[in-house]
C-alpha positions as a Python dict, from the first residue, in 0.01 Angstrom:
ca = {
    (1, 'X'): (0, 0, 0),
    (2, 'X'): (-63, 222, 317),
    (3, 'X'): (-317, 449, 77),
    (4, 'X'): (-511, 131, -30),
    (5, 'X'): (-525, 45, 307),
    (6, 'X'): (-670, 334, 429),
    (7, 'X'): (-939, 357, 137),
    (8, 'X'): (-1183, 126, 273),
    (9, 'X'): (-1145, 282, 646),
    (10, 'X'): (-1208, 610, 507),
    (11, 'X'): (-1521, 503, 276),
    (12, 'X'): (-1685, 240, 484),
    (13, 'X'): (-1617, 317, 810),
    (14, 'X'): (-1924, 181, 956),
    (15, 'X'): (-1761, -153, 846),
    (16, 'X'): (-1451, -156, 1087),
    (17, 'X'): (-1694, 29, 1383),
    (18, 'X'): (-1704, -295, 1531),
    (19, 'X'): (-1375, -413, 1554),
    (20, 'X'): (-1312, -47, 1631),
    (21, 'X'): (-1562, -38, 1933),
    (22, 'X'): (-1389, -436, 2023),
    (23, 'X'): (-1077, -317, 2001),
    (24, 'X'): (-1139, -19, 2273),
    (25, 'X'): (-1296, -244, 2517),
    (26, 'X'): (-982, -488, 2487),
    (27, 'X'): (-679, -234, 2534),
    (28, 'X'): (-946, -81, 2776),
    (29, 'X'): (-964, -409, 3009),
    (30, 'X'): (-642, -481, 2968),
    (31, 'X'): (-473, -176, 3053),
    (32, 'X'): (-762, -174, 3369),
    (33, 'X'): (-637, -480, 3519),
    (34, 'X'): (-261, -417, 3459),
    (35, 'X'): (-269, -103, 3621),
    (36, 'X'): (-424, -273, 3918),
    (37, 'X'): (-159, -589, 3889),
    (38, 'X'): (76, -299, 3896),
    (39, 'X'): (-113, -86, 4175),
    (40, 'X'): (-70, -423, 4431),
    (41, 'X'): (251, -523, 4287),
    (42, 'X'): (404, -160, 4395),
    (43, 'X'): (234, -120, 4760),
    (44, 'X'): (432, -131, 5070),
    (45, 'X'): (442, -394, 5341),
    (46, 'X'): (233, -175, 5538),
    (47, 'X'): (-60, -187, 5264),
    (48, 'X'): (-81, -522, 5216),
    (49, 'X'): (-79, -625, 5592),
    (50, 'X'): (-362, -355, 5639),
    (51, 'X'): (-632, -594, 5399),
    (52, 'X'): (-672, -945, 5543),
    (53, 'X'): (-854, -1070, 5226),
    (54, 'X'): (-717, -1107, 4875),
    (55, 'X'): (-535, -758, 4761),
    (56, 'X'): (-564, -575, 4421),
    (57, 'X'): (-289, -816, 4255),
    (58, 'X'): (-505, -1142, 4325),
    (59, 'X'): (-837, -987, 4251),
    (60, 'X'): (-726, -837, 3945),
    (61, 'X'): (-530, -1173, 3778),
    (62, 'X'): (-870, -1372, 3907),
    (63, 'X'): (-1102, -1094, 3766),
    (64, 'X'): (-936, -1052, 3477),
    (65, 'X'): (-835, -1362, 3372),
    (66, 'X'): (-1176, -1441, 3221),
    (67, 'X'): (-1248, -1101, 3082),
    (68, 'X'): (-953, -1036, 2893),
    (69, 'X'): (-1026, -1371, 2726),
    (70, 'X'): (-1382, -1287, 2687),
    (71, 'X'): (-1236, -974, 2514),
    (72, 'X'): (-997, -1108, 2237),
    (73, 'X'): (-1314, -1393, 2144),
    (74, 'X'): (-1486, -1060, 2068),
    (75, 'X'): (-1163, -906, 1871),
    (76, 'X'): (-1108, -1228, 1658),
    (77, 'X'): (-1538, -1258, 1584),
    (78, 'X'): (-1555, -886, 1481),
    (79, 'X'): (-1204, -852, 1292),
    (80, 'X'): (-1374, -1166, 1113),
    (81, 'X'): (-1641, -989, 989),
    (82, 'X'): (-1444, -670, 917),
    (83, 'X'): (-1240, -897, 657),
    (84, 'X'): (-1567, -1091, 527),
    (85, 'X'): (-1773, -792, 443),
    (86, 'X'): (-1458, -647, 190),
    (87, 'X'): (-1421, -990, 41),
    (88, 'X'): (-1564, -895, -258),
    (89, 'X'): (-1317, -622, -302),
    (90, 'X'): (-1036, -802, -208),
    (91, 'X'): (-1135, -1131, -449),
    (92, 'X'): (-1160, -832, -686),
    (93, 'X'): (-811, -716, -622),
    (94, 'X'): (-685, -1086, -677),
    (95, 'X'): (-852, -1031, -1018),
    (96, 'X'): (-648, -757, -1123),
    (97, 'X'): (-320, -913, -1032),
    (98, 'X'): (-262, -840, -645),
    (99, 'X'): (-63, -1109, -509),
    (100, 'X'): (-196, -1296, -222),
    (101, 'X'): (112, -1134, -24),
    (102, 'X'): (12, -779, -64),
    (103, 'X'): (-355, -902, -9),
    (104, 'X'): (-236, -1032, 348),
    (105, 'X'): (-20, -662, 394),
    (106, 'X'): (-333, -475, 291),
    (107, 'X'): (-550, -656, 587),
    (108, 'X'): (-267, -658, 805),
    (109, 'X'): (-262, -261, 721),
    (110, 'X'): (-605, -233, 807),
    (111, 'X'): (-629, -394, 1115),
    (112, 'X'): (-277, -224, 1274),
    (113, 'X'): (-463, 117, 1194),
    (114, 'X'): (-775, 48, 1309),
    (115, 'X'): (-587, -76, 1677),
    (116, 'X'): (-387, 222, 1645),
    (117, 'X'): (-702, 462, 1643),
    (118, 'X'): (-850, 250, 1914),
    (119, 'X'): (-558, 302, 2128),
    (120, 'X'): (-549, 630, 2277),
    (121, 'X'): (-938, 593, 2360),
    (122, 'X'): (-856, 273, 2504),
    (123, 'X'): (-560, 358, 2741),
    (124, 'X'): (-744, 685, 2860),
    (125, 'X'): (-1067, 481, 2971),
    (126, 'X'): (-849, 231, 3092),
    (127, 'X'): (-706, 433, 3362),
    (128, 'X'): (-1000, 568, 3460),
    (129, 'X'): (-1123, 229, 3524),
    (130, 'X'): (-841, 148, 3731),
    (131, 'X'): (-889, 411, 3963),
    (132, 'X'): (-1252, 402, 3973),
    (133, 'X'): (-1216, 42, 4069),
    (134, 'X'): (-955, 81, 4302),
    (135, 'X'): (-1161, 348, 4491),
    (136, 'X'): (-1460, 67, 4509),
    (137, 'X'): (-1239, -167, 4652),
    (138, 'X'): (-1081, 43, 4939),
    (139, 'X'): (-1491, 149, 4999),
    (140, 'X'): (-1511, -217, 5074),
    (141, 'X'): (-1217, -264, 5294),
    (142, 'X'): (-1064, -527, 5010),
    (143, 'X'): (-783, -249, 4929),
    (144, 'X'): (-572, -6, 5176),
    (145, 'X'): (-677, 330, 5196),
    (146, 'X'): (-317, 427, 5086),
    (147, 'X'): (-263, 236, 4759),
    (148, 'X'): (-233, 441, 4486),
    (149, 'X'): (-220, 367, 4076),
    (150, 'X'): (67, 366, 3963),
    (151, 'X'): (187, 633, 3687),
    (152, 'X'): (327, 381, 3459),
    (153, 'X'): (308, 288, 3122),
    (154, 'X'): (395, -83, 3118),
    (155, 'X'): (18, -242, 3123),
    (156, 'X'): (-59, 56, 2840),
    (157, 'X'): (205, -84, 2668),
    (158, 'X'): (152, -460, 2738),
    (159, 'X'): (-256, -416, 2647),
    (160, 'X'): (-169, -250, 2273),
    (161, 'X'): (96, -510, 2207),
    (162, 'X'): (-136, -819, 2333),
    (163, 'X'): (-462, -656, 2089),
    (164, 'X'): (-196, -593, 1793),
    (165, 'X'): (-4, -989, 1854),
    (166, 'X'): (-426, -1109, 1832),
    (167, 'X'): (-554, -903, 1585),
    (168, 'X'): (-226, -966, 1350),
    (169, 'X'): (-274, -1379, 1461),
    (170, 'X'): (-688, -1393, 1359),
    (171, 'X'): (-576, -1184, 1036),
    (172, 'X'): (-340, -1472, 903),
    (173, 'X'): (-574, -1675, 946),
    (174, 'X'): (-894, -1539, 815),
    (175, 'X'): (-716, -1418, 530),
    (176, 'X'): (-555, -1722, 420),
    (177, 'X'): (-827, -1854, 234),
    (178, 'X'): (-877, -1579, 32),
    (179, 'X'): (-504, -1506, -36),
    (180, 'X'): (-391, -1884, -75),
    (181, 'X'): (-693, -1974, -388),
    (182, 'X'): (-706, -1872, -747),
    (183, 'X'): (-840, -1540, -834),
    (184, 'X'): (-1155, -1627, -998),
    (185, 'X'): (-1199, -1893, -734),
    (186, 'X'): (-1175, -1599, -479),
    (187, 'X'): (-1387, -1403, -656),
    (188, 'X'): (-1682, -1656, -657),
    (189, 'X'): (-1635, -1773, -354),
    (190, 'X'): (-1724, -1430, -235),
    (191, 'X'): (-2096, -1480, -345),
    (192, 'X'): (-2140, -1844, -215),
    (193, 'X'): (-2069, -2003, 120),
    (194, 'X'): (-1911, -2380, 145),
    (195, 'X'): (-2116, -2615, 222),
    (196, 'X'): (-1876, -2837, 455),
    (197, 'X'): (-1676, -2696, 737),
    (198, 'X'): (-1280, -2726, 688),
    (199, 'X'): (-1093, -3047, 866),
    (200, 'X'): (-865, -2861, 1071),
    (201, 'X'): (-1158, -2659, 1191),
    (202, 'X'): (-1343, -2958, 1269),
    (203, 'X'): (-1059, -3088, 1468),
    (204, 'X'): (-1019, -2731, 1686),
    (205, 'X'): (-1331, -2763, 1732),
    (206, 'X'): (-1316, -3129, 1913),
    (207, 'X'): (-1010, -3014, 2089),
    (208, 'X'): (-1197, -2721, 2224),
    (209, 'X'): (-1467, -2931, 2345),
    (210, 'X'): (-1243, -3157, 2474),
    (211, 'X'): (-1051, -2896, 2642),
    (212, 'X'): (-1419, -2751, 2805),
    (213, 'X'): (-1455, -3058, 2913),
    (214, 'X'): (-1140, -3089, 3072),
    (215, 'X'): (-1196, -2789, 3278),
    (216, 'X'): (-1522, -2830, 3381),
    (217, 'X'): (-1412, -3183, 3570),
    (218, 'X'): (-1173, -2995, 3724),
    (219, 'X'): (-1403, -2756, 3814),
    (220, 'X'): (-1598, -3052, 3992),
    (221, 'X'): (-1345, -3210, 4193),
    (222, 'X'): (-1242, -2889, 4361),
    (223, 'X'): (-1302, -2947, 4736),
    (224, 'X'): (-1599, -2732, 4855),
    (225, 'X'): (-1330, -2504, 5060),
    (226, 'X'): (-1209, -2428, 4699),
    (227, 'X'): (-1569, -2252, 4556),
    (228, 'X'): (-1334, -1987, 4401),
    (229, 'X'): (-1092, -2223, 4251),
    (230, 'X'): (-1363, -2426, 4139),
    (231, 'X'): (-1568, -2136, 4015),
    (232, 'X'): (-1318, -1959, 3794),
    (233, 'X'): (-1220, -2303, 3618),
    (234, 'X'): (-1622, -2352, 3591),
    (235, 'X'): (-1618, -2039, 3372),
    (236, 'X'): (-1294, -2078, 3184),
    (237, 'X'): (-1465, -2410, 3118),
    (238, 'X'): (-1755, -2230, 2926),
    (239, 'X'): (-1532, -1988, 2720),
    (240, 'X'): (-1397, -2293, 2618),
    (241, 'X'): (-1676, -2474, 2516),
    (242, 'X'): (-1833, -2091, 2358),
    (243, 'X'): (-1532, -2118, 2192),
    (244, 'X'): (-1563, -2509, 2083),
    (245, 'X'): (-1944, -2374, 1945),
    (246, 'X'): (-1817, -2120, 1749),
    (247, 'X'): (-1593, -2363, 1557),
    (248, 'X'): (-1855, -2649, 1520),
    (249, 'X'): (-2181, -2360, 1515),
    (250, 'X'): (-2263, -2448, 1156),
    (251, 'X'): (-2310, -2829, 1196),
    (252, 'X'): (-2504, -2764, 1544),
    (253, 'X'): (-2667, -2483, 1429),
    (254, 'X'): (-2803, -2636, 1134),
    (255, 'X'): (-2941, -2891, 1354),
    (256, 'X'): (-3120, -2703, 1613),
    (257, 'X'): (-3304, -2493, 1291),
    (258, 'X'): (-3406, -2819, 1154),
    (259, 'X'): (-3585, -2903, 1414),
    (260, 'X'): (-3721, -2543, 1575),
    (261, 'X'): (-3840, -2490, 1204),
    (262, 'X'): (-4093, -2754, 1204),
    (263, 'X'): (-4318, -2606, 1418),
    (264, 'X'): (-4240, -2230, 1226),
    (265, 'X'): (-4394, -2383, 923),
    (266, 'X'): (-4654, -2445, 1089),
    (267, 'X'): (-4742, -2201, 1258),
    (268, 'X'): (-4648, -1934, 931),
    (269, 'X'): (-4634, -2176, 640),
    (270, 'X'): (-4525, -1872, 391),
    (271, 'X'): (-4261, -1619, 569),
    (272, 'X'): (-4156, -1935, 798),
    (273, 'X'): (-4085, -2191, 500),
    (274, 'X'): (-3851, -1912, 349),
    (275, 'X'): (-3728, -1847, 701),
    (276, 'X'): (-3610, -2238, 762),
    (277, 'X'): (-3488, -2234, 399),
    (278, 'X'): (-3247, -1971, 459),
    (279, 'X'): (-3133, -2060, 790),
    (280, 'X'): (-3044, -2411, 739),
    (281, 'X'): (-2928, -2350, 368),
    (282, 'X'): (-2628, -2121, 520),
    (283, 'X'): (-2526, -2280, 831),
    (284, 'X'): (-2229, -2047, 812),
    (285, 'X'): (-2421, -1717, 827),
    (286, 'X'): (-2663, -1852, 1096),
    (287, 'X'): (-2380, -1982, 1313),
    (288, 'X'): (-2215, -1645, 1293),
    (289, 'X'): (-2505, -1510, 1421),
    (290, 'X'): (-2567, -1750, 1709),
    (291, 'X'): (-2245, -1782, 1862),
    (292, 'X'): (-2281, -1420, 2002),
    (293, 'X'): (-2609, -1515, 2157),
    (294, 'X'): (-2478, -1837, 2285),
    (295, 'X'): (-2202, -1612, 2457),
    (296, 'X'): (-2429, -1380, 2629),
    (297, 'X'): (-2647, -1624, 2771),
    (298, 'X'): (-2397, -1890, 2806),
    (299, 'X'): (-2190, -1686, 3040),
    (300, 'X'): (-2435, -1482, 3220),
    (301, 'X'): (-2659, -1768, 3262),
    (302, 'X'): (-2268, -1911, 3449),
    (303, 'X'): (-2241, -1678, 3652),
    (304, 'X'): (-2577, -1605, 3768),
    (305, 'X'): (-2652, -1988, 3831),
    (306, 'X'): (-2312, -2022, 4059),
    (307, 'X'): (-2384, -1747, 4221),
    (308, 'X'): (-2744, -1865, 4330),
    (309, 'X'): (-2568, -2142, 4401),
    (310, 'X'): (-2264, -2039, 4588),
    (311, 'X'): (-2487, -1824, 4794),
    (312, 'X'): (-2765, -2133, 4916),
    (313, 'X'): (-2489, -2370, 4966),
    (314, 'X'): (-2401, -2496, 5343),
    (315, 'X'): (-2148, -2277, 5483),
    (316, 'X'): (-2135, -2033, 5177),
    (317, 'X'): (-2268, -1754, 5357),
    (318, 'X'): (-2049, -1717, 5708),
    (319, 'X'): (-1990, -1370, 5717),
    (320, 'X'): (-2197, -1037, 5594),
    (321, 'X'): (-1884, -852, 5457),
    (322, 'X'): (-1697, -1166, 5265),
    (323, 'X'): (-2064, -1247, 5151),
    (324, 'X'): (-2101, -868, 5049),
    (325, 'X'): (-1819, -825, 4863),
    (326, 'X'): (-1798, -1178, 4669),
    (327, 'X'): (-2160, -1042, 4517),
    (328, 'X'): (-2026, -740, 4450),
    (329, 'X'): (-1736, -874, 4278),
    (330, 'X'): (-1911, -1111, 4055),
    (331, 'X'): (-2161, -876, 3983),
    (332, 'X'): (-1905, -650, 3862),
    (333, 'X'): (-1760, -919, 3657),
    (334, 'X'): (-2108, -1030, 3534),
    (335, 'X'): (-2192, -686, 3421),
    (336, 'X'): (-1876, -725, 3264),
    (337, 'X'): (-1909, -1011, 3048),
    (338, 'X'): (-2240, -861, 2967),
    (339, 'X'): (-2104, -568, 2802),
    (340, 'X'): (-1864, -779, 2587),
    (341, 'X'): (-2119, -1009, 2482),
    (342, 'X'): (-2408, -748, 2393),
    (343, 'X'): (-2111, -583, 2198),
    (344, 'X'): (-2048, -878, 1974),
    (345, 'X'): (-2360, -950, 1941),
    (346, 'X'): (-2488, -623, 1810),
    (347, 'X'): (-2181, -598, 1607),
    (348, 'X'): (-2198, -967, 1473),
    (349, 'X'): (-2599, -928, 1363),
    (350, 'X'): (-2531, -608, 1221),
    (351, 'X'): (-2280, -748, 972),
    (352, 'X'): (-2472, -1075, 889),
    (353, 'X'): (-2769, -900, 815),
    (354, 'X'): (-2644, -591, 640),
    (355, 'X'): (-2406, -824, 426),
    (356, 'X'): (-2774, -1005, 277),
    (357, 'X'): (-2803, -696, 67),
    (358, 'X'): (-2789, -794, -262),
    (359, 'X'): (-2982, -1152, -185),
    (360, 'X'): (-3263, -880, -37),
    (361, 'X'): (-3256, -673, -386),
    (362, 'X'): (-3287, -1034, -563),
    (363, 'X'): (-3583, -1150, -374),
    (364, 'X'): (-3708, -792, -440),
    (365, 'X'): (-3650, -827, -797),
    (366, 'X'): (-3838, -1143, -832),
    (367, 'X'): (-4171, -1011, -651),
    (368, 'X'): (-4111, -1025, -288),
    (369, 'X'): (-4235, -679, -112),
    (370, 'X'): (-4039, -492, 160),
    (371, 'X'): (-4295, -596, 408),
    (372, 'X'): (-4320, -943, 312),
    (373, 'X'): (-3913, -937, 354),
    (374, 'X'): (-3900, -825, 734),
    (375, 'X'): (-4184, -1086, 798),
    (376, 'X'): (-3925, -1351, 677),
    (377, 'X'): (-3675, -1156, 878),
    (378, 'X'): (-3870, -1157, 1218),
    (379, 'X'): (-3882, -1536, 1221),
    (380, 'X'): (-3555, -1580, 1121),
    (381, 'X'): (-3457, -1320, 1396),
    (382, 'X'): (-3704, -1564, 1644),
    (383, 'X'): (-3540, -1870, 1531),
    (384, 'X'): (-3210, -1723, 1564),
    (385, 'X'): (-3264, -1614, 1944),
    (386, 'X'): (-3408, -2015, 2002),
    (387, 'X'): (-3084, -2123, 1855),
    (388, 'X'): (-2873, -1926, 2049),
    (389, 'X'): (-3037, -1961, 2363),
    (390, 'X'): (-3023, -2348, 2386),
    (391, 'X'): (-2680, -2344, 2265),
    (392, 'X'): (-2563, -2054, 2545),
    (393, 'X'): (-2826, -2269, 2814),
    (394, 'X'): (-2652, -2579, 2736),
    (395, 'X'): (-2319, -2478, 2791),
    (396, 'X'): (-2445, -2276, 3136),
    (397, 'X'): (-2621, -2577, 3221),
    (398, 'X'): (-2299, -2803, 3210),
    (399, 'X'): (-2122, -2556, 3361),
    (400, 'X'): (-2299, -2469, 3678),
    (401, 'X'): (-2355, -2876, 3722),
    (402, 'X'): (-1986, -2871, 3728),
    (403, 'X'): (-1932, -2619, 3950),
    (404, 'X'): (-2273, -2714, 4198),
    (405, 'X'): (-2117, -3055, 4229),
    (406, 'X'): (-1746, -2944, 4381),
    (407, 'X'): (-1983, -2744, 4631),
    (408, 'X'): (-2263, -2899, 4710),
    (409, 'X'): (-2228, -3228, 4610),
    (410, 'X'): (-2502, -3240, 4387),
    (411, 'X'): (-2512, -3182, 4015),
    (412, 'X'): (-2800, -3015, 4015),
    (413, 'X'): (-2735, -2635, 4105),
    (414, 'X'): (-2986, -2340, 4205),
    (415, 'X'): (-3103, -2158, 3923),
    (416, 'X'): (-3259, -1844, 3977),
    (417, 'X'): (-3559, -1848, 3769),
    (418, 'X'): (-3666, -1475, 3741),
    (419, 'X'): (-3278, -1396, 3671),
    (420, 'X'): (-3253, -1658, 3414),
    (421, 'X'): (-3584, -1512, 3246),
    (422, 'X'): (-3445, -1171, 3206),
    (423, 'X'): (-3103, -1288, 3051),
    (424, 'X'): (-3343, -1490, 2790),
    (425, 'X'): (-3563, -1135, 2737),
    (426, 'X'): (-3238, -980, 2683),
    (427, 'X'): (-3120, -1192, 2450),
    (428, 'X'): (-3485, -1173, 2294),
    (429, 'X'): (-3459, -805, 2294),
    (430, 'X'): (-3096, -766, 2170),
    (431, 'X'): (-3148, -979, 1865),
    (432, 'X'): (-3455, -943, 1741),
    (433, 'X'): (-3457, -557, 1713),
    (434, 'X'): (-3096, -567, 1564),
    (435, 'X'): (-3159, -806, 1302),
    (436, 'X'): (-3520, -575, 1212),
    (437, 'X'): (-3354, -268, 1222),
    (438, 'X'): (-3050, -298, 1019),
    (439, 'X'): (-3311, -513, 785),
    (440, 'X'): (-3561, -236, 726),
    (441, 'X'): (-3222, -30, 618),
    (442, 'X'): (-3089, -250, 408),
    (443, 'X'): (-3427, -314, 178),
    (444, 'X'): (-3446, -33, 100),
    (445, 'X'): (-3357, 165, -195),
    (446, 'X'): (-3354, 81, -584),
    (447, 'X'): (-3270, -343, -578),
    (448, 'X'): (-3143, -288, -959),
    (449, 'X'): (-2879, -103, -860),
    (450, 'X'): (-2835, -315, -477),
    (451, 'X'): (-2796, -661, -737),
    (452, 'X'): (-2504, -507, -943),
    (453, 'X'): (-2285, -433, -626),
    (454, 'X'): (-2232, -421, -194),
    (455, 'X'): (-2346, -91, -186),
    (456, 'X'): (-2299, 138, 90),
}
């Protein structure tokens, strides 16, 4: 069992690069932030009293708080995609009389080793983290000059059981389906996606909104002397509700394509009919695709709109060094959240795109050139980036009214135009190149031989 685990590491390693690359930034936060936890939890009396602001313990529970969550949404989306890109073979495996138990210990296999290899990477850059952020801190006066990281191996140990307990939990889950059905079921199901989205997934995804919800009135009714606590539960609030679109993307994604493909037609009534077809005719697939998107503008668009707006409300901006250092720190965070989010979003369009290649070959087989393929592909990549953007600017958008309203007053919060353009450009520039790129590679080549299998 350990040998057929291994197989599909050691020929298609490009498949589990992702969740390898997800992997390393979780373990990497996590061990980051516990060794800072750890760095204030062990400092004397002395070192504490010497910082009159929040110390390395709160900064690093407040600071992290968000990111490790925004970290294990990026696990679960790429470990999905790991398992949905060797469906085939495991459907295939069903076929030949592998029960669905040693189906779920292969994956399970897979996704331990893959952590494993991640680990040692992750731990190492970790540290360095740690201490590279504790130096910026005691720059800043936020930190004593004498506080020291730890040499422990708690958080090291904490951060690869935490990515192993997630990775292990989003494995029973997304291989259930495939291990729980019959095996010629599983193995056409592999070629075809479901037209309606699952019950209980329907109802996590109205808890989840709920939940946003939830947090983003709490957000409001924070007393303006409480911009931090109201802040932090303004972005929890949006992971939530991120996390609410990923589970209903395919019904709102197949609504926002309906209507931004009218005007496509339009406009390019050959390569943009084809375009619409195939984004609202697999909901699934585009929602995959948009829910990164929707995270990296949803929560940069957050945090750059509450910090506009923490920064022109009355009595935000008393003193040059608190001011200082709260931009600093949510910069940091921002830039952050950024990394996670271009991450899964790169790996995400990647795998959706690279995983059409045998409906590519098909079109190519039936008369459709290579260049009249990545003309269909740059609208779909267009329409994709619209999609995602209203989704993420929505959820920003309720967000920052949230948070605006528990310090201002006012609902409507100060969005920073130029800064909200360039998170849209980035989004523009992140997608559409991706989706072209690993397109133009996966055209090519003899579509005979593309039809019969996955290929490499």
């Amino acid at each position: 069992m350990i040998t057929l685990a291994l197989a599909p590491l050691r020929r298609r390693p490009a498949a589990f690069a992702g969740l390898a690359v997800a992997l390393f930034l979780a373990i990497a936060t996590l061990t980051m932030f516990g060794l800072l936890f750890a760095a204030g939890l062990t400092a004397g009396e002395e070192d504490r009293r010497a910082v009159a602001g929040p110390g390395p313990m709160v900064i690093a529970g407040a600071f992290g708080e968000i990111a490790v969550l925004v970290a294990f949404f990026v696990v679960v989306n790429a470990l999905g995609f790991a398992l949905r890109q060797q469906h085939r073979e495991l459907a295939l495996l069903r076929t030949v009389a592998a029960t669905p138990r040693q189906t779920r210990r292969l994956v399970r296999g897979q996704v331990v080793a893959t952590t494993l290899l991640a680990t040692a990477p992750g731990w190492v850059a970790g540290a360095a983290a740690a201490r590279r952020f504790l130096g910026e801190l005691q720059r800043r006066g936020m930190a004593a000059s004498g506080l020291r990281v730890p040499d422990t191996l708690l958080p090291m140990v904490i951060a690869l059981a935490a990515a192993l307990a997630v990775g292990l939990a989003a494995t029973a889950v997304a291989a259930r389906r495939i291990s729980r059905i019959a095996p010629a079921a599983a193995l056409a199901a592999s070629a075809t996606e479901h037209a309606r989205t699952g019950a209980p997934r329907l109802l996590a995804g109205v808890v989840a909104l709920a939940g946003g919800g939830l947090l983003l009135r709490l957000a409001a009714t924070r007393p303006a002397a409480e911009a931090d606590k109201a802040g932090q539960a303004a972005l929890l609030g949006s992971l939530v509700l991120l996390v609410a679109v990923a589970l209903l993307g395919p019904l709102a994604a197949r609504l926002l394509a309906a209507a931004a493909g009218t005007p496509v037609r339009l406009l390019a009534p050959r390569a943009g009919w084809l375009a619409d077809a195939n984004l609202c005719g697999y909901a699934r697939r585009l929602s995959s695709a948009v829910v990164p998107v929707a995270l990296l503008v949803g929560l940069s668009g957050t945090m750059s709109i509450m910090t506009s707006t923490a920064g022109n409300a009355p009595g935000m901006t008393a003193s040059g060094v608190t001011s200082a250092t709260d931009v600093w720190l949510r910069q940091s965070e921002l830039a952050l959240l950024v990394c996670f989010a271009s991450v899964s979003t790169v790996n995400t369009l990647v795998a959706v795109t690279a995983g059409r290649r045998r409906e590519f070959a098909l079109l190519r087989l039936v008369g459709a050139t290579s260049s009249q393929l990545l003309r269909v592909l740059t609208v779909e990549a267009v329409l994709t980036t619209v999609v995602g953007v209203l989704l993420g600017a929505t959820v920003a958008g309720a967000a920052s009214a949230a948070f605006s309203t528990a310090v201002t007053g006012s609902a409507v919060p100060t969005v920073p135009l130029a800064a909200c353009g360039w998170i849209v450009a980035g989004a523009a520039a992140l997608t559409i190149p991706v989706i072209l790129v690993t397109g133009a590679r996966t055209v090519r080549g003899p579509a005979a031989e593309r039809v019969g299998g996955d290929g490499d």
